[in-house]
The first five atom37 places (N, CA, C, CB, O) and aatype in JSON, in Angstrom:
{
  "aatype": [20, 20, 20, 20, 20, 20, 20, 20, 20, 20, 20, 20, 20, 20, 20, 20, 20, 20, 20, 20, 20, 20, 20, 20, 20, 20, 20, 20, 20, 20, 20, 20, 20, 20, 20, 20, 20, 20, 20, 20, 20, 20, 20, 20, 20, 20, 20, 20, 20, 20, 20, 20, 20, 20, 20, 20, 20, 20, 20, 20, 20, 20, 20, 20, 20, 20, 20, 20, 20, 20, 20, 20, 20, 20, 20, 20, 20, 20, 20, 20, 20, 20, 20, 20],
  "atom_mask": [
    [1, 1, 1, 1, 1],
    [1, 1, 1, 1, 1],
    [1, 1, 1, 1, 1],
    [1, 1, 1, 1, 1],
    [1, 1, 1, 1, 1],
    [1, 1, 1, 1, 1],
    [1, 1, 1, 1, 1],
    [1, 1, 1, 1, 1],
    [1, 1, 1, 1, 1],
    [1, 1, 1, 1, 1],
    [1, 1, 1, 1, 1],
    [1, 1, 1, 1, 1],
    [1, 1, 1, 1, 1],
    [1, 1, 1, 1, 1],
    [1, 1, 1, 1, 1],
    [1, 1, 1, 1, 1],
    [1, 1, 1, 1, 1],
    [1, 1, 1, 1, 1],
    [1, 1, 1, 1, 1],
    [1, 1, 1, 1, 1],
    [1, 1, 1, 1, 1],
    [1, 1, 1, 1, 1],
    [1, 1, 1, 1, 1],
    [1, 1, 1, 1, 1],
    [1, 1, 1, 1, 1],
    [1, 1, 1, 1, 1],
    [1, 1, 1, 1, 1],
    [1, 1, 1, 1, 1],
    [1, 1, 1, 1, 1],
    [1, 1, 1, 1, 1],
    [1, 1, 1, 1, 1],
    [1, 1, 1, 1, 1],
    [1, 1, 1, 1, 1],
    [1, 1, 1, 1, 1],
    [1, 1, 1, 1, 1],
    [1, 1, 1, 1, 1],
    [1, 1, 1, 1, 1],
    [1, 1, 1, 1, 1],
    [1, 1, 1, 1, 1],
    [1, 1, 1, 1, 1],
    [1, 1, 1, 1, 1],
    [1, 1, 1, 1, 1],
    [1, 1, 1, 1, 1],
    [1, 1, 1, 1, 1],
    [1, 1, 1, 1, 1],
    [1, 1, 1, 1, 1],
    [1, 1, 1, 1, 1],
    [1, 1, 1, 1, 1],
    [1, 1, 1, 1, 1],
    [1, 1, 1, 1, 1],
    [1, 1, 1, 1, 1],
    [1, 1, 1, 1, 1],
    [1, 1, 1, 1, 1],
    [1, 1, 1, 1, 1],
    [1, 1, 1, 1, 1],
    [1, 1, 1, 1, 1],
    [1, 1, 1, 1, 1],
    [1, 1, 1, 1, 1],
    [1, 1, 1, 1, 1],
    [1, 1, 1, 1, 1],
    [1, 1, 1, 1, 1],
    [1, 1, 1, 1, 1],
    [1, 1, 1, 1, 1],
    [1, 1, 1, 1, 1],
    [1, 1, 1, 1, 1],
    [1, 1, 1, 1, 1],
    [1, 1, 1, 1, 1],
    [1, 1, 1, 1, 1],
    [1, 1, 1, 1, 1],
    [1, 1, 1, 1, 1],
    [1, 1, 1, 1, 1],
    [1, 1, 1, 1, 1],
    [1, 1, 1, 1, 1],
    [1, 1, 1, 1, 1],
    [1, 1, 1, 1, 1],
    [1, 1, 1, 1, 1],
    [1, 1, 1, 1, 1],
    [1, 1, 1, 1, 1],
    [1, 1, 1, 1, 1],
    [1, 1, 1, 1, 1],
    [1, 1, 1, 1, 1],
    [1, 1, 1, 1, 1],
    [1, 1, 1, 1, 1],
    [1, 1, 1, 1, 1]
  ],
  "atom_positions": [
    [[0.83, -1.19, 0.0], [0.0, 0.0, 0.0], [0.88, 1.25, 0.0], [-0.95, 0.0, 1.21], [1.94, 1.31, 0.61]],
    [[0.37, 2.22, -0.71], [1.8, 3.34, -1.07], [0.92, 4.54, 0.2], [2.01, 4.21, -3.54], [-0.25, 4.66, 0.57]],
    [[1.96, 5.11, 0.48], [1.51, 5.93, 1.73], [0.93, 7.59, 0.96], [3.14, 6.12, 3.02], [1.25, 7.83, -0.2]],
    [[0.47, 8.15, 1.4], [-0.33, 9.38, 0.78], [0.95, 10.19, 0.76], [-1.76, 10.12, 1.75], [0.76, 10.68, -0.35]],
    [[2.2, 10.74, 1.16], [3.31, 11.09, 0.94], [3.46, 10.79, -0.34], [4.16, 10.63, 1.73], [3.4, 11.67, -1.2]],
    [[3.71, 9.27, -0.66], [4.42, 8.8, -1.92], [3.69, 9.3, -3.13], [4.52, 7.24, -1.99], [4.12, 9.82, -4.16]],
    [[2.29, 8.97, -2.68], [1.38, 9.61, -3.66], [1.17, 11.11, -4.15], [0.31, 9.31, -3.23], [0.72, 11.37, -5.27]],
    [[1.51, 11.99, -3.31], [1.33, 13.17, -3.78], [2.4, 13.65, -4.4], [0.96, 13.93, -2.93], [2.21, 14.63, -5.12]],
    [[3.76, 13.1, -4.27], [4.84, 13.3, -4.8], [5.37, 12.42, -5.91], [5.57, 13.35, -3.88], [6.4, 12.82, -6.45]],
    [[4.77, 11.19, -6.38], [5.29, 10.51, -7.35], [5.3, 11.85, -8.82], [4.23, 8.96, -7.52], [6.2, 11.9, -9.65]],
    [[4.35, 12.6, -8.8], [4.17, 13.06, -9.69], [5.87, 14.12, -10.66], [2.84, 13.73, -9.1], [6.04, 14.52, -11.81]],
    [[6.63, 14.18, -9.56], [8.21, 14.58, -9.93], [9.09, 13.33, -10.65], [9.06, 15.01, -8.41], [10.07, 13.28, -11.39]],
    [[8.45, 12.63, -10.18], [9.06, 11.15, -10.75], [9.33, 11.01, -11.83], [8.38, 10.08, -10.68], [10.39, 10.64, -12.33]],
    [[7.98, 11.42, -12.5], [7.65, 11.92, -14.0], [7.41, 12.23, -14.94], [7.61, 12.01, -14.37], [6.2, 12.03, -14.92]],
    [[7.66, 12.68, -16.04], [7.72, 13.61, -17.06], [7.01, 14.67, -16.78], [7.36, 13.15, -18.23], [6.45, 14.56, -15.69]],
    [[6.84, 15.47, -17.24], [6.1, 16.84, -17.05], [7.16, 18.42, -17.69], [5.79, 16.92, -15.06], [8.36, 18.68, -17.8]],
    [[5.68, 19.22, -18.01], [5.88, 20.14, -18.67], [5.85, 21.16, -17.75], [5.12, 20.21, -19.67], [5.12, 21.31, -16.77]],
    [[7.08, 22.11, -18.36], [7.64, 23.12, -16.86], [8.13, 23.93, -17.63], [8.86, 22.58, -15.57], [8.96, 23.76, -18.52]],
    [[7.24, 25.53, -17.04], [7.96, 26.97, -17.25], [8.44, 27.81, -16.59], [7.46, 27.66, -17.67], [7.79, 28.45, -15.77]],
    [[9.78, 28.0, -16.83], [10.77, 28.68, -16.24], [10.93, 29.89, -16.53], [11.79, 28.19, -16.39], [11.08, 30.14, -17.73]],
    [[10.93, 30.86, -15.7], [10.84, 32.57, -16.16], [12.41, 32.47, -15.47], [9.27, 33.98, -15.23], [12.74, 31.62, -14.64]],
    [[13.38, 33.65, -16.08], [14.6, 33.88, -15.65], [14.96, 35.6, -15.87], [15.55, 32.83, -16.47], [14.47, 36.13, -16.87]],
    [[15.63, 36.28, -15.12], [15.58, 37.43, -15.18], [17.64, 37.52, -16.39], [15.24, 38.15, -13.16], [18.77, 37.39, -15.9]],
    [[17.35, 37.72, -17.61], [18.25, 37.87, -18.49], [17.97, 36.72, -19.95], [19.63, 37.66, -17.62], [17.02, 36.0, -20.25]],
    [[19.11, 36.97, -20.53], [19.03, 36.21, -21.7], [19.64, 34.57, -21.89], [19.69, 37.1, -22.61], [20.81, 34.24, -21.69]],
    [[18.86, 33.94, -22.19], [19.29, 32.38, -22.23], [19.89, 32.18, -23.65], [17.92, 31.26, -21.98], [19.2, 32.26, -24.67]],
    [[21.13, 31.93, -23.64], [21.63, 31.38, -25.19], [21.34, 30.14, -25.26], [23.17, 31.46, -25.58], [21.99, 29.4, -24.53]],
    [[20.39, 29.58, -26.08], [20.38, 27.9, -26.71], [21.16, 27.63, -26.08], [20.67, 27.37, -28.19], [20.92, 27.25, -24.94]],
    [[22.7, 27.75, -26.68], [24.31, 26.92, -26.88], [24.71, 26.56, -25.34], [25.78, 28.12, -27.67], [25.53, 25.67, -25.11]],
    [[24.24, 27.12, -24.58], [24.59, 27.29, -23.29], [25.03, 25.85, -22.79], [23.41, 27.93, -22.49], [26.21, 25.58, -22.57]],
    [[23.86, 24.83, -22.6], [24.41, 23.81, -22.07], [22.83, 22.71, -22.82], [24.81, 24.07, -20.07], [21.65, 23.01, -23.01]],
    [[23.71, 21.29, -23.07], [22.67, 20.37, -23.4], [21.44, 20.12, -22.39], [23.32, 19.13, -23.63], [20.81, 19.07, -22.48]],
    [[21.32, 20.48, -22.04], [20.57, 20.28, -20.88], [19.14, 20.99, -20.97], [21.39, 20.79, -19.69], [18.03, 20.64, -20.59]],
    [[19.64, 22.2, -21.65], [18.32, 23.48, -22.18], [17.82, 23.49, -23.49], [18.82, 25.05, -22.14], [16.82, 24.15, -23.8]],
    [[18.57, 22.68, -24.41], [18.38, 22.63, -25.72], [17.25, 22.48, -26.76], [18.97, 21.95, -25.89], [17.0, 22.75, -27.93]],
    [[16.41, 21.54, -25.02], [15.02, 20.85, -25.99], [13.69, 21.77, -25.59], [14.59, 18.9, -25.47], [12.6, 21.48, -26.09]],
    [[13.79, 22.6, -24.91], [13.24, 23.96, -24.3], [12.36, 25.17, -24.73], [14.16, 24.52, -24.01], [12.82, 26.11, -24.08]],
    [[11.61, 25.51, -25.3], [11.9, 26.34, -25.88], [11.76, 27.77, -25.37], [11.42, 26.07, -26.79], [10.81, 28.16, -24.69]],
    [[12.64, 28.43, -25.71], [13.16, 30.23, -25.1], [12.08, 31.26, -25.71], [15.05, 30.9, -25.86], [11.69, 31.2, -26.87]],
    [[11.77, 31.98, -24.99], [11.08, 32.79, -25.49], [11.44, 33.93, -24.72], [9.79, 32.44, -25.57], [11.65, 33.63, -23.55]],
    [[11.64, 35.61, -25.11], [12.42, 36.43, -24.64], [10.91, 37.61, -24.43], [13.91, 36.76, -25.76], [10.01, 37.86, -25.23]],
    [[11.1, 38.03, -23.32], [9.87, 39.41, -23.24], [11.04, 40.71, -22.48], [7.98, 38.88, -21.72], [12.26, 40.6, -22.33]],
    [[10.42, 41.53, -22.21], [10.78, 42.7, -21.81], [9.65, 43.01, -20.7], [10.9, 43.7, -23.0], [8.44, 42.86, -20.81]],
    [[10.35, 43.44, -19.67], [9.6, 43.11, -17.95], [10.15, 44.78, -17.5], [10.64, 41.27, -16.58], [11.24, 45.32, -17.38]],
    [[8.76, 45.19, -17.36], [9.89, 47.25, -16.44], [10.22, 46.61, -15.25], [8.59, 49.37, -15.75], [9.94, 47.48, -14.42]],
    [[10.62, 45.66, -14.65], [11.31, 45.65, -13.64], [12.47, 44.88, -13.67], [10.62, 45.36, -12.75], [13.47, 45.22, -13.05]],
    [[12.41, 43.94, -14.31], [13.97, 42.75, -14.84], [14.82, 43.03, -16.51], [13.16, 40.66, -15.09], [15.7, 42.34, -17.02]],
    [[14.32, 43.99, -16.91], [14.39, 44.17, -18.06], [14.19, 42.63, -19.29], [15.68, 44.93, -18.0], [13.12, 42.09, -19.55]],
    [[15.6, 42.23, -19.85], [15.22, 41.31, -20.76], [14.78, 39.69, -19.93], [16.54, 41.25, -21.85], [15.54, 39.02, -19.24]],
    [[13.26, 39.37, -20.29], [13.21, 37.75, -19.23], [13.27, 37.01, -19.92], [12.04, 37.23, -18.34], [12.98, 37.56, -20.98]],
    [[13.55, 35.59, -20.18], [13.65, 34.11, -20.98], [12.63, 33.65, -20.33], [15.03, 33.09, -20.88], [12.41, 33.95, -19.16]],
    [[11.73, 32.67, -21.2], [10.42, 32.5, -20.68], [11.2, 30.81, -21.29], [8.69, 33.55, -21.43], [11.4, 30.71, -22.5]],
    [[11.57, 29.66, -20.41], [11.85, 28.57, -21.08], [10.8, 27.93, -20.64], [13.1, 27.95, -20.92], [10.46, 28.08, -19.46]],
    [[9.96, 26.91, -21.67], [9.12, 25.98, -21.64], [9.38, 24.56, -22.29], [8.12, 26.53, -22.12], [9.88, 24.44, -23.4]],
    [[9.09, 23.73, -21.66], [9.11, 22.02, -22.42], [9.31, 21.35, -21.88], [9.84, 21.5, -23.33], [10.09, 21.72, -21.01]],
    [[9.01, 20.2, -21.79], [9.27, 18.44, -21.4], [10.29, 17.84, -20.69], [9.45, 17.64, -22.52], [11.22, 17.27, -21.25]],
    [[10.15, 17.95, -19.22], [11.38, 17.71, -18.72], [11.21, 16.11, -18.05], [11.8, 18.98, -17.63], [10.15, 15.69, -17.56]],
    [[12.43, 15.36, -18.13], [12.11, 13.94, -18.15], [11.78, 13.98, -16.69], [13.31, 12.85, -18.67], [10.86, 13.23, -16.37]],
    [[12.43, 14.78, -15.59], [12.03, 13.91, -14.17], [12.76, 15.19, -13.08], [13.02, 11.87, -14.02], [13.59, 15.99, -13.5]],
    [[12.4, 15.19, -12.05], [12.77, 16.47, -11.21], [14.08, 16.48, -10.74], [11.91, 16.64, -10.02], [14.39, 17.22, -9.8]],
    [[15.03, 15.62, -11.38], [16.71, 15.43, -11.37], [17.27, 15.92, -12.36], [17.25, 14.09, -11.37], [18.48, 16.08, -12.2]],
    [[16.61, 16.4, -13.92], [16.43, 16.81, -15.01], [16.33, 18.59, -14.76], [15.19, 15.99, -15.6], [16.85, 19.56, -15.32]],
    [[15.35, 18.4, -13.62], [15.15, 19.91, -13.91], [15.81, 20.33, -12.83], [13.67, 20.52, -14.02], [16.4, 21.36, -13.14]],
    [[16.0, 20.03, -11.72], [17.46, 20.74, -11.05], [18.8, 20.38, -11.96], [17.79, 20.04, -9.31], [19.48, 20.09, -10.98]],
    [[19.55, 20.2, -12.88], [20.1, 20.04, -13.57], [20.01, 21.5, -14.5], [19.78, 18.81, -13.92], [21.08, 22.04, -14.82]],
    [[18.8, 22.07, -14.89], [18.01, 22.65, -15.95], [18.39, 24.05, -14.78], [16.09, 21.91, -16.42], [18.97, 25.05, -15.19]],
    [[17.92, 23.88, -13.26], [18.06, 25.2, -12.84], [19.69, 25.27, -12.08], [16.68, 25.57, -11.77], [19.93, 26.41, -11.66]],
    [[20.53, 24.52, -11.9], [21.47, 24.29, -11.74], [22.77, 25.43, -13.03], [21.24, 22.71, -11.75], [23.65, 26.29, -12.9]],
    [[22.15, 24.76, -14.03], [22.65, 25.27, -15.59], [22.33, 27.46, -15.29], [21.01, 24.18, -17.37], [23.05, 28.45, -15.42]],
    [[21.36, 27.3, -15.02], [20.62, 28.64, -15.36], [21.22, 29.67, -14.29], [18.83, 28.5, -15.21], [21.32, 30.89, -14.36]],
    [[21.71, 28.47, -12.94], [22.43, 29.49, -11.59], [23.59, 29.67, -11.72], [22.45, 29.0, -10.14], [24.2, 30.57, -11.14]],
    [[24.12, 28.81, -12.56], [25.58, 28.78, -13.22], [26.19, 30.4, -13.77], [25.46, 27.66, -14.67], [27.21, 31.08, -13.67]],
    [[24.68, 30.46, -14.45], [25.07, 32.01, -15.54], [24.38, 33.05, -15.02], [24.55, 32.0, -17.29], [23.9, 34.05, -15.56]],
    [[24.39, 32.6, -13.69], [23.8, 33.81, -12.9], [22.52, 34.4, -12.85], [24.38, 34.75, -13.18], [22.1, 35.29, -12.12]],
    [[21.96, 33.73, -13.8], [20.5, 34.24, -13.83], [19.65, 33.96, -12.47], [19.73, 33.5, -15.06], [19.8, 32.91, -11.85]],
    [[18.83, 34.88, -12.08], [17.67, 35.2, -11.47], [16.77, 34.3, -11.57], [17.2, 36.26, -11.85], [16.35, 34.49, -12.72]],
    [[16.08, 33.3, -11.07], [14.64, 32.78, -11.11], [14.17, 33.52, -10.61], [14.21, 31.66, -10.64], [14.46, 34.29, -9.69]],
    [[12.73, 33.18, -11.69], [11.59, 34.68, -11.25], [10.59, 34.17, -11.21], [11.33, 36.04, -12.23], [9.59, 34.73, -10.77]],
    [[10.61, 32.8, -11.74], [9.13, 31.99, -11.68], [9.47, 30.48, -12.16], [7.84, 32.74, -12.84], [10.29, 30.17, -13.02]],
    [[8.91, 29.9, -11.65], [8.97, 28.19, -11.83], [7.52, 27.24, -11.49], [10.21, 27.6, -10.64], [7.05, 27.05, -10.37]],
    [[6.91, 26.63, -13.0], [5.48, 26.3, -13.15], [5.95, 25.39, -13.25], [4.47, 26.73, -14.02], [7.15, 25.44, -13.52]],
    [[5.26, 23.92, -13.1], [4.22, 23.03, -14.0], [3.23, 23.32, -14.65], [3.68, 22.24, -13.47], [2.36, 24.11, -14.28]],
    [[3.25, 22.76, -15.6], [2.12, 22.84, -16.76], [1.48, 21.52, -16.38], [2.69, 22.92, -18.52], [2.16, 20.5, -16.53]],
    [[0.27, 21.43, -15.93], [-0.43, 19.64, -16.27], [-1.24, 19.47, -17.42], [-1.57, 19.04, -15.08], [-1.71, 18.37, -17.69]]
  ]
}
């Protein structure tokens, strides 16, 4: 019998669609890790240029990996979704 813990959390386990707001510019080239993503760039009066990354991340070891990459280059998290 799986305990209501396990259950509410299997859902990191996996796959799922996740948007990442970042305060600056994300280059593709940056690292394999962001590649399959896709970037989308806005203009914010308070962060100026933001990367809006969205897509398919295999599992929540994937996406600390993904925000790992993004703290690397110094960027700002400004927002972090699931999509269901």
């Amino acid at each position: 019998m799986k305990s209501k813990n396990s259950e509410e959390y299997s859902i990191f386990s996996k796959s799922a669609t996740y948007q990442i707001r970042v305060a600056g510019d994300v280059k593709i080239d940056w690292a394999d890790n962001i590649r399959d993503l896709q970037i989308i760039k806005e203009e914010d009066s308070d962060f100026g240029t933001v990367s809006v990354l969205t897509g398919q991340v295999e599992d929540q070891v994937a996406l600390l990996g993904i925000l790992s990459t993004l703290c690397d280059y110094h960027l700002v998290l400004l927002n972090l979704r699931i999509l269901l």
